[in-house]
PyMOL Python script that loads the backbone (N, CA, C, O; Angstrom):
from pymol import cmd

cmd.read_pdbstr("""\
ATOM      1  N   UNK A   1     129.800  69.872  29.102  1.00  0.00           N
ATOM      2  CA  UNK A   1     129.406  70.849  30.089  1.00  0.00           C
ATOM      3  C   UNK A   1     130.247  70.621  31.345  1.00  0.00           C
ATOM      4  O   UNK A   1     130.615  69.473  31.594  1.00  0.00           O
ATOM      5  N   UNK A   2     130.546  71.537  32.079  1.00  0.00           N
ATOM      6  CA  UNK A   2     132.026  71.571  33.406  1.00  0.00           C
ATOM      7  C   UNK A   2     130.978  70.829  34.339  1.00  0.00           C
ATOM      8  O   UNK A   2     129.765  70.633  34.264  1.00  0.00           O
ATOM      9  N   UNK A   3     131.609  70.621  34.916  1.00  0.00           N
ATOM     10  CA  UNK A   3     130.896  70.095  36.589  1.00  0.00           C
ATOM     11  C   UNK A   3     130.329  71.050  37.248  1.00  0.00           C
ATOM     12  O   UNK A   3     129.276  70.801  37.836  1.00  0.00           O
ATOM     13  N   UNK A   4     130.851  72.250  37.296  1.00  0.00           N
ATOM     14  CA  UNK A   4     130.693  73.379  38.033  1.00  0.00           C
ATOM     15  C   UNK A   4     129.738  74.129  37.692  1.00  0.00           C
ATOM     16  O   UNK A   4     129.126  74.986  38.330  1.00  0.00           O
ATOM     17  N   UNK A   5     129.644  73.784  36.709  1.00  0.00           N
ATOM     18  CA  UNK A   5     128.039  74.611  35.571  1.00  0.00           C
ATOM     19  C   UNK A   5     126.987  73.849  36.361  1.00  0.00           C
ATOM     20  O   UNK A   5     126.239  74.444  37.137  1.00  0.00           O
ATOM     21  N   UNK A   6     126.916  72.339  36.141  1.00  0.00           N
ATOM     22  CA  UNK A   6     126.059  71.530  36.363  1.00  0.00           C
ATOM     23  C   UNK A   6     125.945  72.090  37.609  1.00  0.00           C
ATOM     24  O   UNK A   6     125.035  72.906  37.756  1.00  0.00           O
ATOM     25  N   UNK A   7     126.667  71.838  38.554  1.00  0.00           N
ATOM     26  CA  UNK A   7     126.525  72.028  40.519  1.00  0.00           C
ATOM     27  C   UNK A   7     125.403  72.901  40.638  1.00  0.00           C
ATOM     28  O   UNK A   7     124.224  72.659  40.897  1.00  0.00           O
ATOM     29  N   UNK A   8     126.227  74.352  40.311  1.00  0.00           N
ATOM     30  CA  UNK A   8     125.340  75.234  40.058  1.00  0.00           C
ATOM     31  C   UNK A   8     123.834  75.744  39.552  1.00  0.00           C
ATOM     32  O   UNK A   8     122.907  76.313  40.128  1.00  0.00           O
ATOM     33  N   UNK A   9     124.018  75.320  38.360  1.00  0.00           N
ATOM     34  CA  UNK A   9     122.362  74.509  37.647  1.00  0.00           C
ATOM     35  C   UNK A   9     121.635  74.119  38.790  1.00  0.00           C
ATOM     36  O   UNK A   9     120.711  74.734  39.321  1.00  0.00           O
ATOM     37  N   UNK A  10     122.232  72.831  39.184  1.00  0.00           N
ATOM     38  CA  UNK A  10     121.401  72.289  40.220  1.00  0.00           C
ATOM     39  C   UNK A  10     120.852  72.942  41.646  1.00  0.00           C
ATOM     40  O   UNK A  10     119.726  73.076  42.127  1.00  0.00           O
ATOM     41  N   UNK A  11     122.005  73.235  42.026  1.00  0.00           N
ATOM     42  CA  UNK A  11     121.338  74.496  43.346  1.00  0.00           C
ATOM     43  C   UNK A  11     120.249  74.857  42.830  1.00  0.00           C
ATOM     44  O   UNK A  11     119.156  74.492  43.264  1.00  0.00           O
ATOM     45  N   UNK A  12     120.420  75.665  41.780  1.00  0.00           N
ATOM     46  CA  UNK A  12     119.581  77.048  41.824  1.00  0.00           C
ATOM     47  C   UNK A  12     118.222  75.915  41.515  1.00  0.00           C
ATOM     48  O   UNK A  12     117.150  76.175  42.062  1.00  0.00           O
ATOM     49  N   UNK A  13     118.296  75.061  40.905  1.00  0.00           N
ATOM     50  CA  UNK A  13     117.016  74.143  40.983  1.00  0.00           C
ATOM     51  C   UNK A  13     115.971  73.548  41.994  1.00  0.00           C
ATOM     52  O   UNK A  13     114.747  73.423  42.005  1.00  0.00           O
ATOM     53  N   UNK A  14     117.171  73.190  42.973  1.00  0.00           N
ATOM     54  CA  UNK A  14     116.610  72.142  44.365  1.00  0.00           C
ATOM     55  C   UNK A  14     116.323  74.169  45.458  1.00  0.00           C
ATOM     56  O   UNK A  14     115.682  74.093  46.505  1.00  0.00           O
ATOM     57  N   UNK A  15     116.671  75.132  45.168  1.00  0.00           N
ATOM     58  CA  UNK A  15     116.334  75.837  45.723  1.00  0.00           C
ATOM     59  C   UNK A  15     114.677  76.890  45.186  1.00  0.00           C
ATOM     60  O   UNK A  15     113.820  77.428  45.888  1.00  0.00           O
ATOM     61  N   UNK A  16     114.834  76.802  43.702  1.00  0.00           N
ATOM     62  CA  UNK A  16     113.795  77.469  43.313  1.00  0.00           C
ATOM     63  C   UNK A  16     112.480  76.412  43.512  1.00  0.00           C
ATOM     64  O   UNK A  16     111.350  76.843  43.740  1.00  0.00           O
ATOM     65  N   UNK A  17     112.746  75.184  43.412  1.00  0.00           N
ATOM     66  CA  UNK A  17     111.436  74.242  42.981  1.00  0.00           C
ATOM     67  C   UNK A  17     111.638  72.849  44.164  1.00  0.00           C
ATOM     68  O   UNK A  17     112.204  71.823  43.788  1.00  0.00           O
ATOM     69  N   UNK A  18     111.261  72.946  45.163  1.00  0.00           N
ATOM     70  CA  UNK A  18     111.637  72.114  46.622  1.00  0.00           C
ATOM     71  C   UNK A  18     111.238  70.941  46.230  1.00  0.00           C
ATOM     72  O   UNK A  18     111.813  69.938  46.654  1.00  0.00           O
ATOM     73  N   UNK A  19     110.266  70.857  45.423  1.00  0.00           N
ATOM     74  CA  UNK A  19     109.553  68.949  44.606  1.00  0.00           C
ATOM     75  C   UNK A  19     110.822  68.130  44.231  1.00  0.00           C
ATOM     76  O   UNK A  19     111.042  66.923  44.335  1.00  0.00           O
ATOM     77  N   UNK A  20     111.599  69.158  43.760  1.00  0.00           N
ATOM     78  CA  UNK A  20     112.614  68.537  43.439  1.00  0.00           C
ATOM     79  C   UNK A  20     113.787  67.691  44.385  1.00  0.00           C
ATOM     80  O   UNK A  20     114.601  66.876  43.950  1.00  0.00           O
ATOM     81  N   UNK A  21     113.659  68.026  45.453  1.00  0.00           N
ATOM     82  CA  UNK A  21     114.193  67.550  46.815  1.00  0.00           C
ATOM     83  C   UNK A  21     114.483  65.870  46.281  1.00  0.00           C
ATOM     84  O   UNK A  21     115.514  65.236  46.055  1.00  0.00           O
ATOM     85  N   UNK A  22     113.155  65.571  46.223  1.00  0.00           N
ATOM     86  CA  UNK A  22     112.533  64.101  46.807  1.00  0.00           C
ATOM     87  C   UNK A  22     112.522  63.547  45.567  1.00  0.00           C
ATOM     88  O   UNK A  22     112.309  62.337  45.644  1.00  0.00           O
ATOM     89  N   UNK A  23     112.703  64.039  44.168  1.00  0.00           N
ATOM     90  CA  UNK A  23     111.888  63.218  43.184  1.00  0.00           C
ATOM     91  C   UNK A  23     113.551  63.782  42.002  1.00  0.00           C
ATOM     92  O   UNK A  23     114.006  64.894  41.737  1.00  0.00           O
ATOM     93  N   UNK A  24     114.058  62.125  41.531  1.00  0.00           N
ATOM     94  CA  UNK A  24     115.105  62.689  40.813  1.00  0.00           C
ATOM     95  C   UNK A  24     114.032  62.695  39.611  1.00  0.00           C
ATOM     96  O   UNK A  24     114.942  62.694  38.782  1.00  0.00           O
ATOM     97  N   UNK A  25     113.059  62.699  38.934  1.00  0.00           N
ATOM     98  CA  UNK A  25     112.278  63.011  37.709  1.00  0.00           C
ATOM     99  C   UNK A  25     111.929  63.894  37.386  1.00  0.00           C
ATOM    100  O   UNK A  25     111.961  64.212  36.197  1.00  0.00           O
ATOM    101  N   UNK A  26     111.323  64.850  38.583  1.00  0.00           N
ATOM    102  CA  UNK A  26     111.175  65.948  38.465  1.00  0.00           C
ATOM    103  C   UNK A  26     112.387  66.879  38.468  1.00  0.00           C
ATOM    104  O   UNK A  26     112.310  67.760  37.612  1.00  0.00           O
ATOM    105  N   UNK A  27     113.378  66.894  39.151  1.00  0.00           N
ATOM    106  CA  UNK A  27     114.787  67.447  39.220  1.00  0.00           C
ATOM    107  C   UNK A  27     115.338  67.382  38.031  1.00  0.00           C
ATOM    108  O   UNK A  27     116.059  68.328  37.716  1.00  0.00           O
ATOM    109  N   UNK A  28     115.158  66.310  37.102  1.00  0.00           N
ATOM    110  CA  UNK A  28     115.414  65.867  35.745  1.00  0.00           C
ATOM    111  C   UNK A  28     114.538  66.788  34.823  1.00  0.00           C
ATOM    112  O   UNK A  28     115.217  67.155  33.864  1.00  0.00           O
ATOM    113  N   UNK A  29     113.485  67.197  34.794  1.00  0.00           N
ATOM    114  CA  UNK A  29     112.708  67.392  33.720  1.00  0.00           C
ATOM    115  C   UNK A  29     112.499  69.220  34.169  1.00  0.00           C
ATOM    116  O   UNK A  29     111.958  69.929  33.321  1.00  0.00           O
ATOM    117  N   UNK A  30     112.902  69.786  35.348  1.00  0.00           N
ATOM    118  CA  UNK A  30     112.668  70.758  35.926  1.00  0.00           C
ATOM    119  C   UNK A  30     114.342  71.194  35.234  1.00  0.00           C
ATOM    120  O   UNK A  30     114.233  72.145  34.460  1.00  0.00           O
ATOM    121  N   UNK A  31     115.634  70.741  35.361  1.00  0.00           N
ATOM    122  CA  UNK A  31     116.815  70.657  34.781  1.00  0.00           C
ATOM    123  C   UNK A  31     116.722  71.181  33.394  1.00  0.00           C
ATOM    124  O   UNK A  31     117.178  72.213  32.902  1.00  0.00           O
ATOM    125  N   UNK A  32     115.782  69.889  32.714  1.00  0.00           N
ATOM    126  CA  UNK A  32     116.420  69.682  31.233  1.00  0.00           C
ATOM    127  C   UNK A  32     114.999  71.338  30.445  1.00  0.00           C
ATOM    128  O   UNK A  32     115.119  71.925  29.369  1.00  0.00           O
ATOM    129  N   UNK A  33     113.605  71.611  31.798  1.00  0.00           N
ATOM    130  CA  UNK A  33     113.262  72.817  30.802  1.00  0.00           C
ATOM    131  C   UNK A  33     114.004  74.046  31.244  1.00  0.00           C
ATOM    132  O   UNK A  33     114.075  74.945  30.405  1.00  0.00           O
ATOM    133  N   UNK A  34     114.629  74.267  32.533  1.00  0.00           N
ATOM    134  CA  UNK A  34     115.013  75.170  32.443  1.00  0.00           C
ATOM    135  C   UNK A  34     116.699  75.893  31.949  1.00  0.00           C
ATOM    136  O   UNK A  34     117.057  77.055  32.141  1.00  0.00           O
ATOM    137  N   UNK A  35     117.598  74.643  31.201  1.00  0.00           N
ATOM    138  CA  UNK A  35     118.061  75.098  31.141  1.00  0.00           C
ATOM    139  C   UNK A  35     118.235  74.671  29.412  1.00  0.00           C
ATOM    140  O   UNK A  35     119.076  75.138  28.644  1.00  0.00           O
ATOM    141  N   UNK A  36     117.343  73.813  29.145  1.00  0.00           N
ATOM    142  CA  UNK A  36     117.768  73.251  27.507  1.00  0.00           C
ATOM    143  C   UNK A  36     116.347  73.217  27.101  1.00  0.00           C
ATOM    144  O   UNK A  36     115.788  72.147  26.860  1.00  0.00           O
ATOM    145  N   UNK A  37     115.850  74.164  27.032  1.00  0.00           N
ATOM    146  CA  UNK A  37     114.254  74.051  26.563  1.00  0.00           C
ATOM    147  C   UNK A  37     113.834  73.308  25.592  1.00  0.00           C
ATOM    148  O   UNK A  37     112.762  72.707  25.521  1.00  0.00           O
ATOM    149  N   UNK A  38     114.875  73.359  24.671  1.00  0.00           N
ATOM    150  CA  UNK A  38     114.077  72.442  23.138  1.00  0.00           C
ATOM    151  C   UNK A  38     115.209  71.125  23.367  1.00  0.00           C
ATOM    152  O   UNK A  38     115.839  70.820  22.353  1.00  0.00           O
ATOM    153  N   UNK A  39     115.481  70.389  24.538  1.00  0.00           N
ATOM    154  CA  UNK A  39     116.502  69.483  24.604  1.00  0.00           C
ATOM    155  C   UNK A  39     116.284  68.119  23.771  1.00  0.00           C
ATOM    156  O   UNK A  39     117.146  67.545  23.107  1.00  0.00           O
ATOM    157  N   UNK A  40     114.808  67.688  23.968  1.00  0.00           N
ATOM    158  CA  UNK A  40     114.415  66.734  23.160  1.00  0.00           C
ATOM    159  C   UNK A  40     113.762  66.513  22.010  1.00  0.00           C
ATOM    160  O   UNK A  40     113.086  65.526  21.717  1.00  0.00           O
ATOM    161  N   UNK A  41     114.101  67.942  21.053  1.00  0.00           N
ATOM    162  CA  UNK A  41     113.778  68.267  19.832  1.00  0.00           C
ATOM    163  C   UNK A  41     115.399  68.779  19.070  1.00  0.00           C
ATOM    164  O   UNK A  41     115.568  69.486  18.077  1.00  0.00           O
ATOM    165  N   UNK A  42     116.036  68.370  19.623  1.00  0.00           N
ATOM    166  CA  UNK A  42     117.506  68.563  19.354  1.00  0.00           C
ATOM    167  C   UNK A  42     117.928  67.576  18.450  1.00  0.00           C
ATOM    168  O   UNK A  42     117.310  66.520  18.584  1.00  0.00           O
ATOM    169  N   UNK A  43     118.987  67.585  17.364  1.00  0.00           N
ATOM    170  CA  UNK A  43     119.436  66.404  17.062  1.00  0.00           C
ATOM    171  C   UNK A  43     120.141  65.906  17.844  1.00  0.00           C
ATOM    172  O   UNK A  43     120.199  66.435  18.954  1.00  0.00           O
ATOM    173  N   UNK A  44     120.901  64.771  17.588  1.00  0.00           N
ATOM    174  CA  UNK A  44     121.171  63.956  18.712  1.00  0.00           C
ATOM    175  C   UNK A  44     123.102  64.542  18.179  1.00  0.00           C
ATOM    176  O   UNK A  44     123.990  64.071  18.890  1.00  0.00           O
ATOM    177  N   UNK A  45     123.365  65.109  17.477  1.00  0.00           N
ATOM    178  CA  UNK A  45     124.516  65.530  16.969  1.00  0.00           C
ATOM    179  C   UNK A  45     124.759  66.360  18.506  1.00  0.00           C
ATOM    180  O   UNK A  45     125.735  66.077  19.201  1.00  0.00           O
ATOM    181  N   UNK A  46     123.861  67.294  18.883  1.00  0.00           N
ATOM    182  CA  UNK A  46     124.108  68.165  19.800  1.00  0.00           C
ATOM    183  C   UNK A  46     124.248  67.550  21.435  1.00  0.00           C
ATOM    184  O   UNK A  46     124.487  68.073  22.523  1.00  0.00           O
ATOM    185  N   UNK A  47     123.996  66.319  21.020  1.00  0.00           N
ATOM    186  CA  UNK A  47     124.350  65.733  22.932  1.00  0.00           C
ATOM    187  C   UNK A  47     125.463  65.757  23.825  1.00  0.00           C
ATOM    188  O   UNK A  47     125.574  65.623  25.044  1.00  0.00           O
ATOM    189  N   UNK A  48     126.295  65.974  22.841  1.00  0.00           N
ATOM    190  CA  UNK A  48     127.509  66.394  23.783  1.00  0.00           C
ATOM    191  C   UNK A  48     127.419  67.629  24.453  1.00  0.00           C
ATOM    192  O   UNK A  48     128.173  67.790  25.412  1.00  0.00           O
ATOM    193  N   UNK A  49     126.346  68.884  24.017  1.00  0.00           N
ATOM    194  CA  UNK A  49     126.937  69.558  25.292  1.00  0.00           C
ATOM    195  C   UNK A  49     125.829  69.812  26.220  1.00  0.00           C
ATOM    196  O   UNK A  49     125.446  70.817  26.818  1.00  0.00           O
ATOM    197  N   UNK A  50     125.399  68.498  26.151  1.00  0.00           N
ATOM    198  CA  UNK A  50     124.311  68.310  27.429  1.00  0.00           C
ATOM    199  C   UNK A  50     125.297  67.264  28.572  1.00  0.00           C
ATOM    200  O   UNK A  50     126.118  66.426  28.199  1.00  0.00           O
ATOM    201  N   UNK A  51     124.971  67.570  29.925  1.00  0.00           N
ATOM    202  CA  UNK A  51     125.264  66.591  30.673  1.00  0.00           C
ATOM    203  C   UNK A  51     124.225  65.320  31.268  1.00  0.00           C
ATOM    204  O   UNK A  51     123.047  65.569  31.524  1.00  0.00           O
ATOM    205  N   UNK A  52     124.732  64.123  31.428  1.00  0.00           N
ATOM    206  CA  UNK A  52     124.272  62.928  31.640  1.00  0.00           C
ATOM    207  C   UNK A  52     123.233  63.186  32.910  1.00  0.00           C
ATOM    208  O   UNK A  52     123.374  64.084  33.739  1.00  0.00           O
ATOM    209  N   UNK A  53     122.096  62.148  32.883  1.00  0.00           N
ATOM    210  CA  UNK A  53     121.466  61.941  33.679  1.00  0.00           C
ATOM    211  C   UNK A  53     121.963  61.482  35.359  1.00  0.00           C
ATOM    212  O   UNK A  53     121.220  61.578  36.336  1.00  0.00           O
ATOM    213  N   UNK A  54     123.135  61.067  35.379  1.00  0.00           N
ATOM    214  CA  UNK A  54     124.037  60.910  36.364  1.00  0.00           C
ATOM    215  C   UNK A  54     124.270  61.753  36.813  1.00  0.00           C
ATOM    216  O   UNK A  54     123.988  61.864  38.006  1.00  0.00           O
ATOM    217  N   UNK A  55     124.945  62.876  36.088  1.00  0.00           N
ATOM    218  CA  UNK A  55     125.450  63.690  36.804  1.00  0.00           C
ATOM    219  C   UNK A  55     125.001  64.542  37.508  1.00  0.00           C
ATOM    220  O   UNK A  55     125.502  64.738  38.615  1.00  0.00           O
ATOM    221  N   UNK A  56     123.992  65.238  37.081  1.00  0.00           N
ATOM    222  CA  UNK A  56     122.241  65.536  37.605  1.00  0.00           C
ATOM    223  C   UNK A  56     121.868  65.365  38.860  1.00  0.00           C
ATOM    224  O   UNK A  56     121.787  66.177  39.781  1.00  0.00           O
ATOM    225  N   UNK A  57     121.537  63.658  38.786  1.00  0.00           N
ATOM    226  CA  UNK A  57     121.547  63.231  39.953  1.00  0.00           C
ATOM    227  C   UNK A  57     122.682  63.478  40.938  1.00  0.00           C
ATOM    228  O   UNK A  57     122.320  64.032  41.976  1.00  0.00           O
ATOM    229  N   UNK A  58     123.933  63.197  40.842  1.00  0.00           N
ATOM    230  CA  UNK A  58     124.743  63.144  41.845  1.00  0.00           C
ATOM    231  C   UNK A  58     124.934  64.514  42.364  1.00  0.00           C
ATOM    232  O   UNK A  58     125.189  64.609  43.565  1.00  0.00           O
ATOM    233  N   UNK A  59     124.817  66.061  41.347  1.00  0.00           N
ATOM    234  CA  UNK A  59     125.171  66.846  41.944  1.00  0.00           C
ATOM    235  C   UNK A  59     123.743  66.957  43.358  1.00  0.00           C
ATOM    236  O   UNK A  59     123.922  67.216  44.548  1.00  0.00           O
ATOM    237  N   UNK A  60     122.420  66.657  42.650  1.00  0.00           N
ATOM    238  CA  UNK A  60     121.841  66.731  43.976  1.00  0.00           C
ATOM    239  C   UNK A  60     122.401  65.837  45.247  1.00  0.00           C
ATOM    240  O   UNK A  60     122.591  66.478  46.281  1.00  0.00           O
ATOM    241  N   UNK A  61     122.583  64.929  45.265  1.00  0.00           N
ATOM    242  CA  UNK A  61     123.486  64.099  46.537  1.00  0.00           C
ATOM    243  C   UNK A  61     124.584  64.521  46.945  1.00  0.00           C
ATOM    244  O   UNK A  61     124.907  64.120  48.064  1.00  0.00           O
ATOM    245  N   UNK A  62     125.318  65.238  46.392  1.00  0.00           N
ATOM    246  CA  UNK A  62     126.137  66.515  46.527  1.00  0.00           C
ATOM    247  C   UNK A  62     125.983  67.073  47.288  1.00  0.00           C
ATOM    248  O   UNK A  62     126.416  66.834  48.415  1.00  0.00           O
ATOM    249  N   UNK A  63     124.872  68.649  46.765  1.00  0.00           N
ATOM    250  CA  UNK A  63     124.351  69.341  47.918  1.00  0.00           C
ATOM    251  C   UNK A  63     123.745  69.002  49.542  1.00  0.00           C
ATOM    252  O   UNK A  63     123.880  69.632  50.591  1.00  0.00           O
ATOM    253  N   UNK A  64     122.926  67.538  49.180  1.00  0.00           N
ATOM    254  CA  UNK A  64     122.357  67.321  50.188  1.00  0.00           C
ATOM    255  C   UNK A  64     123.624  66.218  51.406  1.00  0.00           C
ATOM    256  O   UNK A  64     123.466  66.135  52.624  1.00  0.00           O
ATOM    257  N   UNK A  65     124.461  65.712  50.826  1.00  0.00           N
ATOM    258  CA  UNK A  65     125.419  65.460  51.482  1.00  0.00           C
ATOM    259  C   UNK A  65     125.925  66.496  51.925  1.00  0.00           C
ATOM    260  O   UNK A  65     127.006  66.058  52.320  1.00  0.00           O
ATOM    261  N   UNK A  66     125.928  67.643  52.165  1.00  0.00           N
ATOM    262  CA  UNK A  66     126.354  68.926  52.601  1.00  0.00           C
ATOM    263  C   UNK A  66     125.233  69.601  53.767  1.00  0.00           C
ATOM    264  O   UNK A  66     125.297  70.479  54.627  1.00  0.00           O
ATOM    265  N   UNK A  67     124.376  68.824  53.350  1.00  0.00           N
ATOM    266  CA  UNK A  67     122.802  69.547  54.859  1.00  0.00           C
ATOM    267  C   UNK A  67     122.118  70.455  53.775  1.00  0.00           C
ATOM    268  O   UNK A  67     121.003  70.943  53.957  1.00  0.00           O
ATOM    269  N   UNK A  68     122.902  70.663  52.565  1.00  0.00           N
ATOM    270  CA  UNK A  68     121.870  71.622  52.002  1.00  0.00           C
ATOM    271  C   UNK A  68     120.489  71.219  51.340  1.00  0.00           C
ATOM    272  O   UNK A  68     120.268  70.008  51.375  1.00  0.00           O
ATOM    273  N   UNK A  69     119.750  71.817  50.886  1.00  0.00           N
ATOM    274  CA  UNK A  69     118.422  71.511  50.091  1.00  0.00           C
ATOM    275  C   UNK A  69     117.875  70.144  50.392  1.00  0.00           C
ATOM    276  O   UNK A  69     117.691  69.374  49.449  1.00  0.00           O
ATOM    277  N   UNK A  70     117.531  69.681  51.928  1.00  0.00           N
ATOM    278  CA  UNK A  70     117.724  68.714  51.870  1.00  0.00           C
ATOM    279  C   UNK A  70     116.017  68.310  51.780  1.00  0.00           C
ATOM    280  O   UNK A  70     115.099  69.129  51.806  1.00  0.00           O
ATOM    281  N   UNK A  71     115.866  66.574  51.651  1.00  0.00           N
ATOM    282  CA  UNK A  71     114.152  66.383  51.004  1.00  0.00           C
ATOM    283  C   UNK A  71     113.091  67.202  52.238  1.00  0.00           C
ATOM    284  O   UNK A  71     113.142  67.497  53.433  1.00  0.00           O
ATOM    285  N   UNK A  72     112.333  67.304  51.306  1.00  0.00           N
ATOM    286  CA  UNK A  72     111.010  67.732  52.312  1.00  0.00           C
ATOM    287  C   UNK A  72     110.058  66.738  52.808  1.00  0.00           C
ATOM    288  O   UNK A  72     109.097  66.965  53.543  1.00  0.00           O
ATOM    289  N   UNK A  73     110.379  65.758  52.388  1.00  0.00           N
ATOM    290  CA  UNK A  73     109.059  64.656  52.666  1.00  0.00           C
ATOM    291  C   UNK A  73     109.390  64.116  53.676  1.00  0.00           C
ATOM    292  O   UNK A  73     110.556  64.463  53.861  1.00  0.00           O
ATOM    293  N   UNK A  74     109.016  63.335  54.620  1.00  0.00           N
ATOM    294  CA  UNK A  74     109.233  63.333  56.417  1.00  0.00           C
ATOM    295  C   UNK A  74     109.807  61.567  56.417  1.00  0.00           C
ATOM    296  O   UNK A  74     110.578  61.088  57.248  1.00  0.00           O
ATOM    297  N   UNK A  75     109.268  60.939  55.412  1.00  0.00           N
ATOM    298  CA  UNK A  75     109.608  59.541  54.907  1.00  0.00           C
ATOM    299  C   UNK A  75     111.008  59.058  54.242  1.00  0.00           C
ATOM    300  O   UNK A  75     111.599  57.999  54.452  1.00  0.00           O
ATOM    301  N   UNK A  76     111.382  60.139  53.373  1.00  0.00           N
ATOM    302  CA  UNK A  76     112.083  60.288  52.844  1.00  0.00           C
ATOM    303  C   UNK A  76     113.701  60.293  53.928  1.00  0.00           C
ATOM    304  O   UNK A  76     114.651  59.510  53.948  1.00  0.00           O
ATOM    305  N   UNK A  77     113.358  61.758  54.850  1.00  0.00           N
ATOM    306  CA  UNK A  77     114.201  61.965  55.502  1.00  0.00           C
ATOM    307  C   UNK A  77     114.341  60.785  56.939  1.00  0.00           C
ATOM    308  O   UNK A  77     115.455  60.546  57.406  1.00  0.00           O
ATOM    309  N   UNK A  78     113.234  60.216  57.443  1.00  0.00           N
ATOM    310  CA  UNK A  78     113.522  59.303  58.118  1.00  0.00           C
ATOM    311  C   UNK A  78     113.882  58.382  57.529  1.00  0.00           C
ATOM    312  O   UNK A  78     114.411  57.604  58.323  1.00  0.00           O
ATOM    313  N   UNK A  79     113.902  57.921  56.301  1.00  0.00           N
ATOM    314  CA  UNK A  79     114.772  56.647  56.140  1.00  0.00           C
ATOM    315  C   UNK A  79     116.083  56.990  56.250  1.00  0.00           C
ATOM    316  O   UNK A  79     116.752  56.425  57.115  1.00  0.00           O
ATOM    317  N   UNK A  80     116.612  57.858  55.499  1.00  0.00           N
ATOM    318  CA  UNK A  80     118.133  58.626  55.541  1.00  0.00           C
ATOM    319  C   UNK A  80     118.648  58.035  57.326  1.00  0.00           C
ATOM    320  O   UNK A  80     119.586  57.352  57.739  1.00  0.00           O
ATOM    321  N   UNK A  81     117.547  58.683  57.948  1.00  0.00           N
ATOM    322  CA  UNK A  81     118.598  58.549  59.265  1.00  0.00           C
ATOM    323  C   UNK A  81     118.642  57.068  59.764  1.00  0.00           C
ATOM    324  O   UNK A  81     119.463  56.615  60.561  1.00  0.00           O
ATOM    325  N   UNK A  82     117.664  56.422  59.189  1.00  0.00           N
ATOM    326  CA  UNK A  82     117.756  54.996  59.789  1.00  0.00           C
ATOM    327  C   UNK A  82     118.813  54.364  59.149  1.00  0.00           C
ATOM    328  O   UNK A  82     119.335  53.455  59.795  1.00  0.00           O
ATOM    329  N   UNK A  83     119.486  54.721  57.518  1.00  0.00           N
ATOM    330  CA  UNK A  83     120.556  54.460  57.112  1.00  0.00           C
ATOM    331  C   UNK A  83     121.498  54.463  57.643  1.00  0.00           C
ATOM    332  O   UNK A  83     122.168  53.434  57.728  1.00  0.00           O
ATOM    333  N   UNK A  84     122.075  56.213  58.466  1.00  0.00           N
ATOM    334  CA  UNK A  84     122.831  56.200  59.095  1.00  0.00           C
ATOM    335  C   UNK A  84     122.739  55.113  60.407  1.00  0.00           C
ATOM    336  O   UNK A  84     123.856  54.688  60.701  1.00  0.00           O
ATOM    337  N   UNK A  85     121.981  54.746  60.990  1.00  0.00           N
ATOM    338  CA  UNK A  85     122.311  54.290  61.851  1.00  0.00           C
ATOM    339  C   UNK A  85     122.845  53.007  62.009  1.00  0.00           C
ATOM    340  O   UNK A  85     123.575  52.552  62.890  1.00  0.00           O
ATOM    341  N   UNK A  86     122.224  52.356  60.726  1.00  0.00           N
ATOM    342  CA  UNK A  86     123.016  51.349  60.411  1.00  0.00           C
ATOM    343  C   UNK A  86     124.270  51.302  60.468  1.00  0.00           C
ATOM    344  O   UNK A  86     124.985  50.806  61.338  1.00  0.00           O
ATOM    345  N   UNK A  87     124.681  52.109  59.023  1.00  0.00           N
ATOM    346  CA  UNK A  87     125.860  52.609  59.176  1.00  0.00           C
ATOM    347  C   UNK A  87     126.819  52.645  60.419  1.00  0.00           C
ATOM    348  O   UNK A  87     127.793  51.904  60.553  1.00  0.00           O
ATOM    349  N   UNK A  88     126.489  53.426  61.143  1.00  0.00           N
ATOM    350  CA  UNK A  88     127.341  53.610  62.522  1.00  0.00           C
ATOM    351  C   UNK A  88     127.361  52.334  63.041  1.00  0.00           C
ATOM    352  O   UNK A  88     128.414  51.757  63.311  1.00  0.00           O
ATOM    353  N   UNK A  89     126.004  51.739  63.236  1.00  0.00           N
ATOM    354  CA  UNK A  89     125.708  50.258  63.858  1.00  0.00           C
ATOM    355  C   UNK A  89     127.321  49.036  63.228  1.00  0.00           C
ATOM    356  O   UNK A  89     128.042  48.420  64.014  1.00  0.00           O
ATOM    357  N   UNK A  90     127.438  49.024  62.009  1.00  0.00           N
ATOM    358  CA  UNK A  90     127.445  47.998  61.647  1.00  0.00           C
ATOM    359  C   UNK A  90     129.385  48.616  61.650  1.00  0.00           C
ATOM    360  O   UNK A  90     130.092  47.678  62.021  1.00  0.00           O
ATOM    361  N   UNK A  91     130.023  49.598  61.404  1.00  0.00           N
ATOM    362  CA  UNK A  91     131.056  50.450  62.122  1.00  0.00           C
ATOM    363  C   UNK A  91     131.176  50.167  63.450  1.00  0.00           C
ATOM    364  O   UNK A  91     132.371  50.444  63.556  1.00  0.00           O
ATOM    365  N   UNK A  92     130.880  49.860  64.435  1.00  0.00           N
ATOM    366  CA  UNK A  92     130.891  49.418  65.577  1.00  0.00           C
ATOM    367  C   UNK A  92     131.552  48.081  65.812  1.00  0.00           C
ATOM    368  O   UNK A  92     132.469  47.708  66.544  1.00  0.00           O
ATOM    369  N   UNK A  93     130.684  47.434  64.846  1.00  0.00           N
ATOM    370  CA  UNK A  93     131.042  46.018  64.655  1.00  0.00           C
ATOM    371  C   UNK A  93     132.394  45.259  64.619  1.00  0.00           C
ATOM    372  O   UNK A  93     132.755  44.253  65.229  1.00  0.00           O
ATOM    373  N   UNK A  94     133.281  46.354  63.366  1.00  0.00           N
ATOM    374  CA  UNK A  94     134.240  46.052  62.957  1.00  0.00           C
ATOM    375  C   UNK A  94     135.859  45.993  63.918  1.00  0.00           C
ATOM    376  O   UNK A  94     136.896  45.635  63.359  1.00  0.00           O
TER     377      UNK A  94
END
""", "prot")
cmd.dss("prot")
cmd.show_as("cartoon", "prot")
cmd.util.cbc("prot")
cmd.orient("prot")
């Protein structure tokens, strides 16, 4: 499956179903019904034209590295920024 399929996939995911923001399981299982319904009644012959659980994930870190779809949970997003600040913090340093 292209990258670009996946990206896409994913938008339209983290935009239709916002749970998905915060939770890569649900983003995963919200993924694999809406776009491979019988995915885990498949033989396993057919896994190649599924994409990896990685990739999944990363396209969401993707978007949200962009400001888009970003989490809804208030915990979530304050840790993010305390990351950054590290970040910058420890950039300073050097």
């Amino acid at each position: 499956m292209e990258i670009e399929t996946v990206k896409n996939n994913v938008k339209k995911i983290l935009s239709k179903y916002k749970e998905t923001r915060n939770d890569d399981g649900k983003l995963l299982d919200n993924y694999y019904n809406e776009y491979f319904i019988n995915y885990f009644d498949e033989r396993i012959e057919n896994y190649n034209n599924k994409c990896s659980i990685e990739t999944i994930i990363r396209m969401r870190r993707f978007w949200q590295s962009r400001g888009e779809y970003l989490p809804t949970l208030k915990t979530i997003m304050r840790r993010r920024r305390l990351a950054n600040k590290f970040k910058l913090y420890f950039r300073k340093l050097k």
